[in-house]
FIMAR-138802 format. One record per residue (C-alpha): x, y, z; residue in three letters; residue number from 1. Coordinates in steps of 0.25 Angstrom, whole numbers. Layout:
% residues N
[pt [X,Y,Z],ALA,NUM]
...
END
This chain:
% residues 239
[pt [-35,-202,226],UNK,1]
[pt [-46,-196,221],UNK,2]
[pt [-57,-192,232],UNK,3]
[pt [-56,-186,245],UNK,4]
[pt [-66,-190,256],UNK,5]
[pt [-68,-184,269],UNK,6]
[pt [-75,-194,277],UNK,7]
[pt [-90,-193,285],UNK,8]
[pt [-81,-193,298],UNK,9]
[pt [-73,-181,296],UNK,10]
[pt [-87,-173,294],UNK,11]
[pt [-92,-179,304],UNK,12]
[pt [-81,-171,313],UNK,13]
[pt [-81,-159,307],UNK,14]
[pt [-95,-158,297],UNK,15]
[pt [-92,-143,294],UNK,16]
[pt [-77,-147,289],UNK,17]
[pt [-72,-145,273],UNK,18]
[pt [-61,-150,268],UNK,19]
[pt [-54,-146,254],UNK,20]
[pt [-47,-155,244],UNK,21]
[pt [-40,-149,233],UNK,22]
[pt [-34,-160,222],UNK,23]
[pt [-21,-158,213],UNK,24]
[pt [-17,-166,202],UNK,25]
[pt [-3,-166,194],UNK,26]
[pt [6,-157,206],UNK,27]
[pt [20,-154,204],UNK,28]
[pt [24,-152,218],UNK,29]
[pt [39,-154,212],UNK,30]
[pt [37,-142,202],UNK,31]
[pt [30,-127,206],UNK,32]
[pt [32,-113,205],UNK,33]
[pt [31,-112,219],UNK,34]
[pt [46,-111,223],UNK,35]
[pt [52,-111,238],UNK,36]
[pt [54,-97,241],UNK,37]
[pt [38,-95,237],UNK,38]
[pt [33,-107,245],UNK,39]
[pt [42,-101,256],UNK,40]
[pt [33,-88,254],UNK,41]
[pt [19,-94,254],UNK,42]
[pt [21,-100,266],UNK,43]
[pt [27,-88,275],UNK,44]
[pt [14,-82,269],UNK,45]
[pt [6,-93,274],UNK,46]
[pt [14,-92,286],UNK,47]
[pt [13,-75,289],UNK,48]
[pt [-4,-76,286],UNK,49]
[pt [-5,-90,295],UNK,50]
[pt [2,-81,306],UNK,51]
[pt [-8,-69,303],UNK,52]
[pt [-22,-78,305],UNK,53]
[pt [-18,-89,312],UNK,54]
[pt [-8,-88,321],UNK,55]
[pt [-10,-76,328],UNK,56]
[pt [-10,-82,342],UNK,57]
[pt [1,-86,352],UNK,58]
[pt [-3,-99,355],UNK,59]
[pt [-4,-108,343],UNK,60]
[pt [-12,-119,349],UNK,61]
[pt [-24,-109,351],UNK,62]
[pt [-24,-103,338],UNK,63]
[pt [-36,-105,333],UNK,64]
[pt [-34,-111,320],UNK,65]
[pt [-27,-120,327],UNK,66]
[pt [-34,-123,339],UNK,67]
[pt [-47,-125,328],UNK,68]
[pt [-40,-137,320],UNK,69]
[pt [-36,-142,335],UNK,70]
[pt [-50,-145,338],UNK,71]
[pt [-53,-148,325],UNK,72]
[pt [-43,-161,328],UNK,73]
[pt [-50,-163,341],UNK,74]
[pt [-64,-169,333],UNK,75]
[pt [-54,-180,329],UNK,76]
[pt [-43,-191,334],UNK,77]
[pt [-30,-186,332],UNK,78]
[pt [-16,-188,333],UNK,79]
[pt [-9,-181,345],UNK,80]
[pt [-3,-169,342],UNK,81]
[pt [-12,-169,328],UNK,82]
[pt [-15,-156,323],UNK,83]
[pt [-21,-150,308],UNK,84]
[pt [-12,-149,298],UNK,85]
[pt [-12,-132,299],UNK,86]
[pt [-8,-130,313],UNK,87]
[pt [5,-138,311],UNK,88]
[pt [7,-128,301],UNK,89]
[pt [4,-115,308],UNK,90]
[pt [11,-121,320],UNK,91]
[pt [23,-120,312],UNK,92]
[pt [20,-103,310],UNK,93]
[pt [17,-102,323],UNK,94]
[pt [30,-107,327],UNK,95]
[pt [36,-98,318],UNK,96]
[pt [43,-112,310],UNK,97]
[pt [37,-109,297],UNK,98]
[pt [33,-117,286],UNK,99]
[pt [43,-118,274],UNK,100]
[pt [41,-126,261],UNK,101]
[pt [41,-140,258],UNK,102]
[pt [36,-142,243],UNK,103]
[pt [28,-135,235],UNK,104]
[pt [13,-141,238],UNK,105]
[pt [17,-142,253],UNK,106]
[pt [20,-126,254],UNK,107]
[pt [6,-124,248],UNK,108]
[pt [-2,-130,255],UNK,109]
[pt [3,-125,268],UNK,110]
[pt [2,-113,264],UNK,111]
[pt [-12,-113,260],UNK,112]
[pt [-14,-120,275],UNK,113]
[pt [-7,-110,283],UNK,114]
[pt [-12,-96,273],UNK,115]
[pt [-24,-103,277],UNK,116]
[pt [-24,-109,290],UNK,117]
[pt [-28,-124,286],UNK,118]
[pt [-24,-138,286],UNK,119]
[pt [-20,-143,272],UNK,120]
[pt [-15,-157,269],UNK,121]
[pt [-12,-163,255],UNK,122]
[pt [-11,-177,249],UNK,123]
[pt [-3,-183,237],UNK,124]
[pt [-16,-190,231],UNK,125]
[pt [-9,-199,224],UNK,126]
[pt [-3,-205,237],UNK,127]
[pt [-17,-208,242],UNK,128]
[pt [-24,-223,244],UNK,129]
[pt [-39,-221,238],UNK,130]
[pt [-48,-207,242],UNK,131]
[pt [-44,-197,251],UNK,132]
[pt [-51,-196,264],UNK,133]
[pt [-52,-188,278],UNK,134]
[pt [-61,-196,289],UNK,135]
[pt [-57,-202,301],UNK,136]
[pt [-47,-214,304],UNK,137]
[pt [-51,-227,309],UNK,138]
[pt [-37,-227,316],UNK,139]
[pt [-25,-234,310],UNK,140]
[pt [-24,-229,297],UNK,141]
[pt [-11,-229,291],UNK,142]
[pt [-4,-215,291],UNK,143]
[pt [12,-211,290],UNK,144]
[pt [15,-197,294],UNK,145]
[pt [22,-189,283],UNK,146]
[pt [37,-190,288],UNK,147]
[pt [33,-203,297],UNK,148]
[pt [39,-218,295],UNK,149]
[pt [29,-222,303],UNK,150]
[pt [12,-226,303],UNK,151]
[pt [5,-217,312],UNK,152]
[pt [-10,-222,308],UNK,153]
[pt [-21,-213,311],UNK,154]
[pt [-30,-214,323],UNK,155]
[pt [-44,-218,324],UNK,156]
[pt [-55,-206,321],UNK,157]
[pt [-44,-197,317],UNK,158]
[pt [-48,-186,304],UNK,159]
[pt [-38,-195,294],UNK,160]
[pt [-35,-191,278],UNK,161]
[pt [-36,-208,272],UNK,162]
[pt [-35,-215,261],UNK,163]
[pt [-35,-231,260],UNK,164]
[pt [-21,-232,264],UNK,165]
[pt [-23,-224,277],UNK,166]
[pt [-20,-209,283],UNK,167]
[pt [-18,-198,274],UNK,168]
[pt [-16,-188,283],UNK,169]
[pt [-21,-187,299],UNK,170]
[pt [-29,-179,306],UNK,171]
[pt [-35,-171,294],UNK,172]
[pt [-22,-164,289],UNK,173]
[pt [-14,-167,303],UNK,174]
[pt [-3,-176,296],UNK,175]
[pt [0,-183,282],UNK,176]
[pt [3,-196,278],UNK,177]
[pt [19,-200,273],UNK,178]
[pt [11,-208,260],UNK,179]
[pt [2,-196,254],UNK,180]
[pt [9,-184,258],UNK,181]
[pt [11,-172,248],UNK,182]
[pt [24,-175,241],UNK,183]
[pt [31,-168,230],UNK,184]
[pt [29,-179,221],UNK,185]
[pt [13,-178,224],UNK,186]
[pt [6,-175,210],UNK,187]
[pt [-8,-176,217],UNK,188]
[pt [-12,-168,228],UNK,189]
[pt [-25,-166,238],UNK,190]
[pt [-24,-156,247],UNK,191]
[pt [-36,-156,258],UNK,192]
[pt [-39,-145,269],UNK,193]
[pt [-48,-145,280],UNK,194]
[pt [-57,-135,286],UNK,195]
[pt [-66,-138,296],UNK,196]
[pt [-76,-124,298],UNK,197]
[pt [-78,-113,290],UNK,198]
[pt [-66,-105,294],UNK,199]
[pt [-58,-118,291],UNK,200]
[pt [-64,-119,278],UNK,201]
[pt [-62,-104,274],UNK,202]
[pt [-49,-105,274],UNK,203]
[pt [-46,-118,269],UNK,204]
[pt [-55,-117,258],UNK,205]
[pt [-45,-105,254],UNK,206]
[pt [-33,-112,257],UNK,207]
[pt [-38,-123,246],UNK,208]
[pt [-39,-110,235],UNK,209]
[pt [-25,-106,239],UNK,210]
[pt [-18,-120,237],UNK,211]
[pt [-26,-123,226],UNK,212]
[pt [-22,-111,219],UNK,213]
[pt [-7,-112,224],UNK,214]
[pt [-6,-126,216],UNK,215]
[pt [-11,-119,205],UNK,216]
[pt [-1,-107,205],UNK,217]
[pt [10,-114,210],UNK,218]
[pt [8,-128,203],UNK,219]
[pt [-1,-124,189],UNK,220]
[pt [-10,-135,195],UNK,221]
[pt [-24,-132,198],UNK,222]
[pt [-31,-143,209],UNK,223]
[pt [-40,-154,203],UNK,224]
[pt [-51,-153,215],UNK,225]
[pt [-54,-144,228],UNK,226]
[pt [-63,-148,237],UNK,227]
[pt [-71,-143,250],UNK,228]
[pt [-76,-156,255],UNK,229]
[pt [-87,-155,264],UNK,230]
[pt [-96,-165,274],UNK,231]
[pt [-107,-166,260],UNK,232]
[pt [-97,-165,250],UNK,233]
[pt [-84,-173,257],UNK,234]
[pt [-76,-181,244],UNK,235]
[pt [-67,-173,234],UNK,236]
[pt [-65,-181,221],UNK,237]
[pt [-55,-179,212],UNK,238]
[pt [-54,-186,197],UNK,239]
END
């Protein structure tokens, strides 16, 4: 893979939209300095500031974070019970259940989407067929949820992540596919986060510094390419 594409479609639904791409090559999600017990402690941060300034209201469902990336997937076909990628997370502070480690990458980028209050979603760019691009589905392209045995394609006119074998990821950073997910084995990564206005892209565009800097720190690796796509510059191109 060596381009990401975001489709004439997906500007069409939201013209003021950006969307980041950050590229690494040569990870080591086996070997870090990052340890366990440190993972455990960026996320409680994550968590304690995520509390502070965006979910300081009783009911969650009108949060307005979350009410915003609710609407934003009403501009789009979805999947019932659909949602963006960072209220499944903040859902689960809200609940009081916590996030807790997983691996090394993984525990990074959720806690640069949570600190932050954005969706963030990463690829094993090895795993995928062709270029990279986000634009809406014809309907029925081949898509495997992560942990799923099954093919649940997506649905016609719905914000998809393709490539030439089908689905990436559905409804923007809603759900991954099974055959590109972020593994420990993945040596090449790309990370893509979406902001939709200028609040949005704010704090995104400072959630992209963080990580990038985190896989620096914690990995000696510094990214290949970020990006801030936009509706006159929307292809990221890597070597």
């Amino acid at each position: 893979m060596q381009k990401v594409i975001i489709d004439q479609e997906f500007w069409n639904l939201f013209p003021a939209a950006q969307i980041n791409i950050l590229f690494v090559d040569g990870i080591d999600n086996h070997d870090t300095t990052l340890s366990i017990v440190e993972r455990e402690k960026l996320l409680t941060e994550a968590m304690e500031t995520a509390k502070q300034l965006y979910l300081n209201d009783d009911s969650f469902k009108d949060n307005p974070l979350i009410d915003e990336w609710r609407q934003i997937f009403k501009q789009f076909t979805t999947k019932k019970g659909a949602r963006a990628s960072i209220e499944a997370l903040l859902k689960r502070v809200h609940n009081g259940k916590g996030v807790t480690p997983v691996d090394p990458l993984v525990d990074l980028y959720n806690f640069v989407s949570i600190k932050n209050g954005v969706p963030v979603g990463i690829e094993d760019r090895d795993k995928i067929a062709g270029d990279l691009h986000l634009g809406l589905a014809h309907g029925g392209e081949s898509f495997q949820p992560v942990g799923a045995e099954n093919d649940d394609p997506a649905r016609e006119n719905e914000l998809i992540y393709y490539d030439n074998d089908g689905a990436v990821c559905r409804s923007l950073n809603w759900r991954d596919a099974q055959r590109t997910m972020l593994t420990a084995d993945s040596k090449k990564i790309v990370a893509v986060m979406e902001a939709i206005n200028d609040d949005q892209i704010t704090r995104t565009n400072d959630a992209m510094k963080q990580l990038a800097n985190l896989i620096e720190k914690y990995f000696g690796i510094k990214p290949t390419g970020i990006f801030q796509l936009t509706k006159d510059n929307p292809v990221a191109t890597i070597e």
